[in-house]
Structure formats: structure tokens, C-alpha cells
C-alpha positions in Angstrom: -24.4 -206.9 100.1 -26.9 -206.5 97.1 -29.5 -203.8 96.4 -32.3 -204.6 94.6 -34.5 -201.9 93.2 -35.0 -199.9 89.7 -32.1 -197.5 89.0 -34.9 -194.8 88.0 -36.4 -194.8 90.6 -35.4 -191.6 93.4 -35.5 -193.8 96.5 -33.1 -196.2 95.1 -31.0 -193.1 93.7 -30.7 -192.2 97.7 -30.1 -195.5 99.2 -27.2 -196.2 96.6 -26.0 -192.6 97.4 -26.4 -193.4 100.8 -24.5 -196.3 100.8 -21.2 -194.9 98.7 -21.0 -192.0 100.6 -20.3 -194.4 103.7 -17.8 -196.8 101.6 -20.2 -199.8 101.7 -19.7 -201.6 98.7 -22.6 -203.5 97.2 -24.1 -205.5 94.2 -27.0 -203.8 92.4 -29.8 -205.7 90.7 -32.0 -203.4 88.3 -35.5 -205.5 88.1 -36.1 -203.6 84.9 -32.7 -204.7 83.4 -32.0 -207.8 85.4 -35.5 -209.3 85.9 -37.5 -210.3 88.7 -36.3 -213.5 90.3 -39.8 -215.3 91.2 -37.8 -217.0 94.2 -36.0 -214.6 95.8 -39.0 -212.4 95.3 -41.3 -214.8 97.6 -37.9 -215.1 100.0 -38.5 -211.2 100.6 -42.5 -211.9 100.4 -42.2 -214.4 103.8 -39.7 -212.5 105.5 -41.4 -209.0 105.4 -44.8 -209.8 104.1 -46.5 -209.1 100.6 -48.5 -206.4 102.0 -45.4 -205.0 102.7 -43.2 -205.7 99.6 -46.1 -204.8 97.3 -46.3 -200.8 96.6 -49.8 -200.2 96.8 -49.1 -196.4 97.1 -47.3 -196.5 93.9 -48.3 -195.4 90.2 -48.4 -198.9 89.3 -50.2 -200.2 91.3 -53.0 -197.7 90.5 -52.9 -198.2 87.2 -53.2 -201.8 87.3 -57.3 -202.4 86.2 -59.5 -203.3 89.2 -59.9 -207.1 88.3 -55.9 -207.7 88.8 -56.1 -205.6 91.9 -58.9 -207.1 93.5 -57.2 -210.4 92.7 -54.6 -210.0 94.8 -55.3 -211.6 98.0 -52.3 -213.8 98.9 -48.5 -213.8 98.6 -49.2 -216.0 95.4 -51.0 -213.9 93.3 -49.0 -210.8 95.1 -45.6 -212.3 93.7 -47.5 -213.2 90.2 -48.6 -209.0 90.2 -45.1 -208.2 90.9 -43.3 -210.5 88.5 -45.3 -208.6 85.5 -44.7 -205.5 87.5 -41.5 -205.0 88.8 -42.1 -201.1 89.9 -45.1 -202.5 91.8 -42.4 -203.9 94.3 -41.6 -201.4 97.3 -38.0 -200.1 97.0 -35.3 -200.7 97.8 -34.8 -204.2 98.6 -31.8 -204.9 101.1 -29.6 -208.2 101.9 -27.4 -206.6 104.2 -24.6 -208.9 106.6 -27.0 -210.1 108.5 -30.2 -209.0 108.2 -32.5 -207.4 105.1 -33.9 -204.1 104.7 -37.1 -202.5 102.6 -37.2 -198.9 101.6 -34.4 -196.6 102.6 -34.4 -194.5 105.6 -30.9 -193.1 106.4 -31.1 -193.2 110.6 -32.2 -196.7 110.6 -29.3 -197.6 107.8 -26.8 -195.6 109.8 -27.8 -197.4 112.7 -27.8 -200.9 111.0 -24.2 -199.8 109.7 -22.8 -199.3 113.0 -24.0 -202.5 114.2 -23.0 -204.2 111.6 -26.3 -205.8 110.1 -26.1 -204.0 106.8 -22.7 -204.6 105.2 
């Protein structure tokens, strides 16, 4: 399993206390130390959307000018905006067993442990 996310950031500080407070074991990637991997980035962009995976609620996002936000209109220029801002991307990013997750929310990941689709 791998978690993808920025270790600053609260919601990934619950998910990963989440997660070894149950015993899962898992792989963390830290965008802001590890980088942003352009493909697995528009993997996550097909499977849940870039409307999803894009944090428009987010401080960056905000403070991105108007021209780069009004510029995003597609997955493409969506990935592009998240490659050069990794804390745009919503977090945390999940490849569980056997399916993936986005953001943290402890009954669905309780439920997804007990089915087996997160480990």
C-alpha cells in the first residue's frame, strides 16, 4: 500500500495515524520531498477525475493568479497546475489492495479495511 500526500499537511497526519493505529503497513510518498510523478498523477486524474484530485478549496489554489486558474480547463493543464503545485493536489492519495482512495475519512477506511480493499 502507498500513501501519497505532504507530511505537513493535518489530513495526511490523520490518515497515516489512522492507518498505524490499525497495523496497516504502508509506503509514504512526500510530493514535497519525493516529487510529483507527472504519470501516476494523471493515473489518479482518470480514475477519480481532475476536478476531484485538484484542491480548489485549498490555500493554493487561491493564491495561484487568475490567468493560471482560469487556464485550467482539462486534466492536461490540471496535472501541469499540480506538477508546479504539489499542495494543490487533494490529500491523501490512496493505492490500497485493491482499490484507491482520496482524502481520509476513517468510516469509509474502516470499512475498506474490513473488506479488504485498502491493505
Amino acid at each position: 500500500m502507498k500513501v501519497y500526500g505532504i507530511k505537513n499537511c493535518d489530513t495526511v497526519k490523520k490518515a497515516r495515524k489512522f492507518l498505524e493505529e490499525v497495523g496497516v503497513d504502508y509506503e509514504f510518498h512526500d510530493y514535497k520531498k519525493d516529487g510529483v510523478n507527472g504519470d501516476k498523477l494523471a493515473e489518479f486524474v482518470s480514475e477519480f477525475g481532475w476536478d476531484t484530485v485538484l484542491n480548489k478549496r485549498g490555500t493554493t489554489w487561491r493564491k495561484l493568479d487568475e490567468a493560471t486558474r482560469d487556464a485550467v480547463t482539462d486534466a492536461d493543464s490540471a496535472v501541469a497546475v499540480m506538477i508546479e503545485n504539489p499542495s494543490a493536489i487533494k490529500r491523501p492519495i490512496v493505492e490500497g489492495a485493491r482499490k484507491n482512495f482520496i482524502g481520509f475519512d476513517p468510516v469509509s477506511w474502516e470499512m475498506a479495511l474490513e473488506m479488504g480493499e485498502l491493505k
